[in-house]
C-alpha positions in Angstrom: -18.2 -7.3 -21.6 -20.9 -7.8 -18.8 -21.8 -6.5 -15.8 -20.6 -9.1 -13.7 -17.0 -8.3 -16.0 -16.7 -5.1 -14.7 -17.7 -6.0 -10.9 -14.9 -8.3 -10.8 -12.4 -5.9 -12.6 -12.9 -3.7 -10.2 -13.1 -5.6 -6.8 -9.7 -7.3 -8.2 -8.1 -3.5 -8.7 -9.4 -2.6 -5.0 -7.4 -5.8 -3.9 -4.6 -5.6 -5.5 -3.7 -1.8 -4.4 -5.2 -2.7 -0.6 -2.3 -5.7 -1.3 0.2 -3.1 -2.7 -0.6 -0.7 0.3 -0.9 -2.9 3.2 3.0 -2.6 4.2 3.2 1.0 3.9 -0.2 1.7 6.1 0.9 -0.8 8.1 4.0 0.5 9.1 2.4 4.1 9.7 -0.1 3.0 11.8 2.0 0.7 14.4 4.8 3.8 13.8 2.6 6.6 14.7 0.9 4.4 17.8 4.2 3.8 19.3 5.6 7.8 18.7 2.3 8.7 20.5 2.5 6.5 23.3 6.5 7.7 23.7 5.7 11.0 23.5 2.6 10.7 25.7 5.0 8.8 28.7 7.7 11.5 28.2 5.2 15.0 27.7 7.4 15.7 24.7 4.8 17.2 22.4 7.3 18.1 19.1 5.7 17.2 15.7 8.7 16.5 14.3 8.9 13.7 16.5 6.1 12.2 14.8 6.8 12.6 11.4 10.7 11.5 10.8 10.0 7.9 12.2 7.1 7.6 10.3 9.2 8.7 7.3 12.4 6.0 8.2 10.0 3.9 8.2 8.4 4.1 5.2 11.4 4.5 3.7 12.9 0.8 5.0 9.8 -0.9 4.0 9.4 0.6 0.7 13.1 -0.6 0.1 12.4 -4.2 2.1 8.7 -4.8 -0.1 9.6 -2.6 -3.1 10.4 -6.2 -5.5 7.6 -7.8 -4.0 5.2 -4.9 -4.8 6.5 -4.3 -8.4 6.0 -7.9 -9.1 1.9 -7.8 -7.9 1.5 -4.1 -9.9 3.2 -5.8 -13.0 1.0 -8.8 -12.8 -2.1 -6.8 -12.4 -1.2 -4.9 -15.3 -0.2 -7.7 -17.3 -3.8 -9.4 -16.7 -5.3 -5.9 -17.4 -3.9 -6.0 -20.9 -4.8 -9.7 -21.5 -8.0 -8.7 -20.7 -7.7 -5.7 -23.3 -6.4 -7.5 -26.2 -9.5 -10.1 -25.1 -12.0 -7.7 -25.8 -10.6 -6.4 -29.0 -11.3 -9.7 -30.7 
């Protein structure tokens, strides 16, 4: 195992959770833009307001990506153990 080994083990691990995250941020970011704009029109400063969409939210897309992000985190860890069982012999 080299150097250039462990650089690209650990740029691909970076990638795949940015990959696995992407939906979730995603969703809190445009969420949380368009709860502060709302509640900047309408002077309603509540901070409950903020946080139960954000929370639907996640909720729907974690049930709308959830199969699609299981099937990246079980490839990743499927290559992670080929790579394992690599070095062993």
């Amino acid at each position: 195992m080299d150097s250039s080994f462990v650089l690209y083990m650990g740029r691909h691990t970076l990638e795949t959770a940015m990959l696995v995250l992407a939906p979730i941020l995603l969703t809190c970011m445009v969420v949380g833009v368009v709860v502060t704009l709302l509640q900047a029109v309408t002077s309603i400063r509540d901070m409950t307001l903020t946080i139960v969409p954000k929370l639907l939210a996640v909720g729907v897309v974690m049930l709308v990506c959830g199969g699609w992000t299981l099937g990246i985190i079980l490839k990743f860890t499927n290559q992670i153990f080929g790579h394992i069982q690599n070095i062993g012999h």
